[in-house]
N, C-alpha and C positions, 0 to 999 in steps of 0.2 A: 256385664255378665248377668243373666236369670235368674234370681234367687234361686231357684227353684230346679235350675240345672244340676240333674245327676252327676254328670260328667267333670264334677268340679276337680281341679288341676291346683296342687298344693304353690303352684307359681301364680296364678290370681289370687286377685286380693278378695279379702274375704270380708264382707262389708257388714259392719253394724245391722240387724234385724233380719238377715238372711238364714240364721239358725232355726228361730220361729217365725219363717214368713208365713207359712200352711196358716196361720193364726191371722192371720191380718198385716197393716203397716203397723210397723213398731215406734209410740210416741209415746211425749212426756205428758206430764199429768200436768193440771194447773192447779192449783190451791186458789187459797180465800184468804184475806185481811179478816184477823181475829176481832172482835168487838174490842179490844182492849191491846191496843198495840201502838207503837210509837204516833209521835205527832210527824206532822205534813212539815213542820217547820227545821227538822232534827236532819238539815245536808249536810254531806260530810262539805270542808274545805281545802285546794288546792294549798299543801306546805310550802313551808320557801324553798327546798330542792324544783321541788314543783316547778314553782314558780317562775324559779330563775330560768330553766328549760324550757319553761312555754315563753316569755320574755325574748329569749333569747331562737328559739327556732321556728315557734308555730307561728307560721304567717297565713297560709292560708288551710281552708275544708274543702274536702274533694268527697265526689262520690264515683264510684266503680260502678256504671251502670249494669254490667251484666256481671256484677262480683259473685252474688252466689250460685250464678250457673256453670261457669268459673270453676269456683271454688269445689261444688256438687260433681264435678265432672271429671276433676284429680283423681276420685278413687272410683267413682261409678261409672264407667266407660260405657255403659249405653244411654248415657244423658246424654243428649244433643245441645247445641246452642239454637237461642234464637235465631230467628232469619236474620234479624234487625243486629247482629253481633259485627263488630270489625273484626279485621286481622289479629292475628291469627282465628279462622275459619276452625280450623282442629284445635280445641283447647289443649292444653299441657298437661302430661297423665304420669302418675307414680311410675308407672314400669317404663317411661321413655325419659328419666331419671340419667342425663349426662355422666358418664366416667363410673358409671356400674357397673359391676360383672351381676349383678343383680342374685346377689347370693343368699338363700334364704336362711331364716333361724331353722335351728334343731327342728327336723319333722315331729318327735316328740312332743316339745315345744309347740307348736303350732294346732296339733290336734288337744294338746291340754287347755289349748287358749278358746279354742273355738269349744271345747266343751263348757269352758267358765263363762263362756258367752250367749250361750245357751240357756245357762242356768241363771245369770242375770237377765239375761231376758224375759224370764219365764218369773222372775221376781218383779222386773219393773210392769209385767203386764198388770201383775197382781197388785201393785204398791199402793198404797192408800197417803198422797200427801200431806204431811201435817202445817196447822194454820201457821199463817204469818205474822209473826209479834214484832219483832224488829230488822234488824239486816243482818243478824246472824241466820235467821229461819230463812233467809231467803238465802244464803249463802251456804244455808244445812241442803238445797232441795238440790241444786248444781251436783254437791254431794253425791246426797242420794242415787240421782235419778242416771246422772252425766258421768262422773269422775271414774266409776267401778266400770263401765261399759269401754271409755278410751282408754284404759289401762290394759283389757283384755284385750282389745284389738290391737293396739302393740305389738303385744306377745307376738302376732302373726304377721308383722311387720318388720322386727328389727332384733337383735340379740341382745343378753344380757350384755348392759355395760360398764358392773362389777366386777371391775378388773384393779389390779395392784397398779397400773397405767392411768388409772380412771381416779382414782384416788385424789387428794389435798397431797401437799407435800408436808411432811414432818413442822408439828407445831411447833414455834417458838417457845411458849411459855406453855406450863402447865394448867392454865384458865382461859388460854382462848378459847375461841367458837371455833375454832376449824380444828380439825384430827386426821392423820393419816389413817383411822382403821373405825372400823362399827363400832360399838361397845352394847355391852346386855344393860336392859334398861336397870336389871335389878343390881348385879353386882358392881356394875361401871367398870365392865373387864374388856380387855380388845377379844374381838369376833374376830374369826378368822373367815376369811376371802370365802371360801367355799359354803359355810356355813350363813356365809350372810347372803351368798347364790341363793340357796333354799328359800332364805323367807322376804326377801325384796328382791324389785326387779326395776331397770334402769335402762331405758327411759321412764319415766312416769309423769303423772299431773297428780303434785302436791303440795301442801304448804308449805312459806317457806321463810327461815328465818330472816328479819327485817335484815341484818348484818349483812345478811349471804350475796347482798346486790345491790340496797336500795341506802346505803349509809346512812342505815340508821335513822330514813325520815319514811316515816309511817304512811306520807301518799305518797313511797313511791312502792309500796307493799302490796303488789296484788292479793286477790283472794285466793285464789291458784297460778301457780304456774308449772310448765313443763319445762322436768330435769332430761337433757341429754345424759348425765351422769350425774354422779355424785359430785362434782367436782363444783368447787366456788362459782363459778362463774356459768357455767350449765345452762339455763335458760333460755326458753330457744319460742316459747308461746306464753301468754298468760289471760284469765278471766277473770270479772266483777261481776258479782251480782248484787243487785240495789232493791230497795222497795219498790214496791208500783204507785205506792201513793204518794211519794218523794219525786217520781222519775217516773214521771206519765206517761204512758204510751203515747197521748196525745202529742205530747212536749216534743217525744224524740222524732214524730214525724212532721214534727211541724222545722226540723233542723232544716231538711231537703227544700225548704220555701226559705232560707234566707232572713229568718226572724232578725229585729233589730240586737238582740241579746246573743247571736251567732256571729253574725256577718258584719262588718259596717255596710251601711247605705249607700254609700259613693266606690267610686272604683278608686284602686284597685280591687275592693271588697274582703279585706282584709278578716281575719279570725278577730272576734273581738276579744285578746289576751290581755287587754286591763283587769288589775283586781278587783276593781268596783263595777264587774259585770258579774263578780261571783253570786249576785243577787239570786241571780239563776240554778234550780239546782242541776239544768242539762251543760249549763255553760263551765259549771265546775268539773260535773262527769265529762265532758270534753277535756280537758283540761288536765284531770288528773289520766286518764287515759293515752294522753299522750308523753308525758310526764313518767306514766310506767312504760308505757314500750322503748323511750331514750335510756330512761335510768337501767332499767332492767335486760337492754340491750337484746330484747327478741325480738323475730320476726314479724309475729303476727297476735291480734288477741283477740276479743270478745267483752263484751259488756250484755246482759238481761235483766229485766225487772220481771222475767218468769212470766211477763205477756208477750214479750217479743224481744228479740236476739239481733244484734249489732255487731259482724265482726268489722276489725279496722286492723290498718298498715302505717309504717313511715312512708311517707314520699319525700326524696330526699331534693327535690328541684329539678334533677334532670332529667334529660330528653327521654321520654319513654321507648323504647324497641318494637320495631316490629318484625315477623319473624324474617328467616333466614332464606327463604325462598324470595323475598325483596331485595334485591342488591344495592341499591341506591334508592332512598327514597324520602320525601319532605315529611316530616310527621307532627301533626299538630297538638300542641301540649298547651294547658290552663297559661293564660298569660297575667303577668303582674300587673300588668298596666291597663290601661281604661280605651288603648285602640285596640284592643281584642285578641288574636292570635298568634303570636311567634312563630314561625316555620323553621323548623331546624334541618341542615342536613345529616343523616344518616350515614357513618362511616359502613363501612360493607364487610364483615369478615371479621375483624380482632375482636377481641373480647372487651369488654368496659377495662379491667385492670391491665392488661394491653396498652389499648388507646391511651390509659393515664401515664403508662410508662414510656410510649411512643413523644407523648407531648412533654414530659420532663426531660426526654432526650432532644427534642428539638428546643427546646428552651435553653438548655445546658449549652445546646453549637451556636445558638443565638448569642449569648454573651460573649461566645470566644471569640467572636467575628468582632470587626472596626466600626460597623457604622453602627454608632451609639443611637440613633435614632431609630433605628430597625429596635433595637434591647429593647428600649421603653416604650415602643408600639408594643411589644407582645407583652411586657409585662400589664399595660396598659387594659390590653383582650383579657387577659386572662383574670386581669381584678374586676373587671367586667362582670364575666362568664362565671365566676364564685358570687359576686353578688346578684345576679338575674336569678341564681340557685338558691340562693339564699332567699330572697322574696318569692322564691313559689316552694318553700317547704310546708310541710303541712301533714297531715292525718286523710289518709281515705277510707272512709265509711261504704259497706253495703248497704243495698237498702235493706231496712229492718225484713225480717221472719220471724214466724210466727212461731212461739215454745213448743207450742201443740203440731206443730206442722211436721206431715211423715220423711220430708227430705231432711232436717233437721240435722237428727243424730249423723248423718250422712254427709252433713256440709262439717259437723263436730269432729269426725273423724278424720275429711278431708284436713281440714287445717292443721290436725293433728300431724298427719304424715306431712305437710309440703314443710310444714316450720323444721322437723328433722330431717328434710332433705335438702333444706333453703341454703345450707353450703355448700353442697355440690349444684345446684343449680345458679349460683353468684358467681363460683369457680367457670360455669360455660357462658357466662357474662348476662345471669339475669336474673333481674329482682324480683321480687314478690308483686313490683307493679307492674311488669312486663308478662308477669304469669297470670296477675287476674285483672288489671285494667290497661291493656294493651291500647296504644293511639289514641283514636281522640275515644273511647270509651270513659280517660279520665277526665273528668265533668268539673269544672269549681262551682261551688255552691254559691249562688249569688241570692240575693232580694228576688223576691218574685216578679217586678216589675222592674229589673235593672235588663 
C-alpha cells in the first residue's frame, strides 16, 4: 500500500513510518561508544540451561537467503521478491492469514493507535541517542527508539487481551510470582479487569521476569520479549541487544563464511556447540540465542549491536514445504551428511499435524498385523527419520541489516505480526521456515572453501 494513499481502508495494515512519510523514510539513530565504557573482554556466557539445549539440539547454522525480503513483504505488500527467489514466487502476507475471519480491533482503537504512532514518530525523528557505556545503553536505545513504535502498531493489529480468560490461574501460595489479577503498584491491591484495560495493553514487547519462562537461568532471559497475554507462558517473539565493541559487526558477518569458531571444518559441518568455543563472543551470542528461542518457546527473535540487526528461527530438521499450488514435489533441504543433498518426497494436501497423525495410525495397524518383520522395518524408518531430524536441527539467520536502514522498522513490525499469527499458520500446516525460507532458499552455512 502507498504511504501516502489517501484512500486508506481501516482493513489494511497500517505500516510503521506511514504516519510521517511527507517527512522522509522513518529510521533509527545510531550512537557512539563513550570514551569510558566497558572492556572488549566483558562477553556474557552461555548458562548450563543454555548449554544443555545447545548440547543437545543445535547441530547445525542455516541462513534464509531471501529472509528479510520475506520477512519485509508480510506486512508491506508492495515489496516484491527477488527475481532470483524460489517457491513460493508470492510471499505469505498478514491478511492471507489461514482460518481468519480477519476481524479487526475497535475502530476507536485503531485510530488511537495510529495517532500514538504519529506522535512517536515525530519523537523518534527528533530523538537524540544517548552514548554507549555498557549493555544496558544499548539495550536502553531498542527501548527508545524500537519498543514504543511496535507497541503502537499492535494496537492496529490485534485487540486487547486483558481478559479474566487471559489471566494465571489462582496462586497457590501467597508469595508466588504468578497472580490471577493486576495489583496497584502502591497499595499491592487487586485491579480490576477493566481498569487495567485502561492503562495496559496485551499483546506487547516487554520485560520479563526470569521465572515467567526461562527457570530461573539468566541466559535463557531475553532483553525483551513479546507477551500474547498476560499469561505464563505468553511468549511468542523475543530481542537482545549487545555492544558493538563485544559483537563486531565484522565478527557477525563473517558467520555467513563458515569461520572455524562457527562451523566445523569437515562435513557434516556441524555448529561448533563445545564450551571451549565460548572463546568467541559471536559463538556465545549463537548460542545463547538459541538457548532463548527453545527455552522461551517463541517463534522468532532478533539480536543488534545498534550497527546491524539479525533476526533468526528454530528449524526443527524437517522437510521444508513448498506451496500448495505443487502437488507432489522433491524438495531439497541442508543435508547432514558430507554427499550433499537429501531429496524428500512431498505429501500433497494434509497438513504437518495430519501427516503426523496419518503415520501413528499407520504404525498402530502395523503392530496389529503378524509379520513381525514388516513392525521392526517401520520402527526401524521411523528411528531413522527422528534422527536424520535430529542432525539437521539448528538456527536460521537473515543476513544481517542495517540499524539505520529505512526497511528496518518494517521488517520490526513484520516479525512482530507473523510471531502472533505463527499459530494459526502451524494450524494450516506451516512454520516459520516455510514462510520465510521456503526450498532450497534454506542454505547451511559451511567453510568458505568446503
Amino acid at each position: 500500500m502507498n504511504p501516502n494513499d489517501k484512500d486508506y481502508k481501516l482493513s489494511h495494515l497500517f505500516l510503521i513510518g506511514q504516519a510521517t512519510a511527507r517527512f522522509g523514510d522513518l529510521c533509527l539513530k545510531p550512537s557512539l561508544r563513550n570514551p569510558v565504557s566497558t572492556s572488549t573482554g566483558s562477553a556474557s556466557k552461555p548458562g548450563i540451561d543454555t548449554g544443555n539445549v545447545v548440547q543437545d539440539e543445535f547441530a547445525k547454522l542455516y541462513c534464509g537467503i531471501h529472509f528479510i525480503d520475506r520477512l519485509q513483504s508480510y506486512v508491506d505488500f508492495e515489496h516484491k521478491l527477488p527475481e532470483s527467489a524460489a517457491a513460493p514466487k508470492e510471499p505469505y502476507r498478514a491478511r492471507d492469514l489461514p482460518n481468519s475471519d480477519l476481524r479487526l480491533p475497535p475502530t476507536p482503537q485503531i485510530v488511537d493507535a495510529i495517532g500514538q504512532l504519529c506522535q512517536e514518530e515525530l519523537r523518534l525523528r527528533q530523538y537524540d541517542p544517548l552514548p554507549l557505556m555498557t549493555n544496558d545503553s544499548a539495550q536502553d536505545e531498542v527501548r527508545e527508539q524500537i519498543i514504543p513504535l511496535l507497541n503502537h502498531a499492535i494496537k492496529t493489529y490485534k485487540c486487547n487481551t486483558i481478559t479474566s480468560q487471559h489471566l494465571p490461574p489462582p496462586a497457590r501460595r501467597t508469595d508466588s510470582t504468578t497472580r490471577d489479577h493486576f495489583e496497584d503498584v502502591d497499595a499491592s491491591k487487586p485491579v480490576e479487569i477493566d481498569e487495567a484495560r485502561q492503562l495496559l495493553f496485551f499483546p506487547c514487547w516487554a520485560r520479563h521476569a526470569i521465572s515467567s519462562a526461562a527457570r530461573d537461568a539468566t541466559s535463557g532471559k531475553a532483553d525483551y520479549a513479546l507477551f500474547e497475554s498476560p499469561v505464563k507462558h505468553g511468549i511468542c517473539a523475543h530481542g537482545e541487544a549487545r555492544q558493538s565493541w563485544i559483537y563486531t559487526t565484522e565478527d557477525i558477518y563473517r558467520i555467513y563464511d563458515g569461520p572455524e569458531w562457527a562451523v566445523a571444518s569437515n562435513a557434516p559441518y556441524d555448529f561448533r556447540s563445545a564450551p571451549h568455543y565460548d572463546y568467541h563472543p559471536i559463538n556465545s551470542l549463537l548460542k545463547m540465542a538459541f538457548g532463548q528461542i527453545r527455552i522461551l518457546g517463541s517463534y522468532i527473535g532478533f539480536f543488534t549491536n545498534l550497527s546491524v540487526v539479525v533476526f533468526y528461527f528454530y528449524y526443527d530438521g524437517e522437510l521444508v514445504m513448498k506451496p500448495k499450488a505443487v502437488d507432489t514435489e522433491t524438495v531439497d533441504t541442508p543435508s547432514s551428511t558430507a554427499e550433499g543433498t537429501v531429496r524428500f518426497q512431498l505429501p500433497s494436501g494434509p497438513t504437518r499435524q495430519a501427516t503426523r497423525a496419518s503415520a501413528r495410525n499407520k504404525a498402530t495397524d502395523a503392530e496389529n498385523k503378524p509379520e513381525k518383520s514388516k513392525k521392526q522395518g517401520k520402527s526401524e524408518k521411523q528411528a531413522q527419520a527422528e534422527l536424520d531430524s535430529k542432525c539437521k536441527r539448528g538456527l536460521v539467520l537473515s543476513r544481517p541489516i542495517d540499524f539505520t536502514a529505512p526497511q528496518l522498522l518494517r521488517c520490526m513490525q513484520a516479525m512482530t505480526f507473523l510471531a502472533l499469527d505463527a499459530k494459526k499458520w502451524e494450524g494450516d500446516g506451516k512454520r516459520i521456515v516455510d514462510i520465510l525460507a521456503p526450498g532450497d532458499e534454506l542454505q547451511q552455512i559451511k567453510p568458505a572453501d568446503a
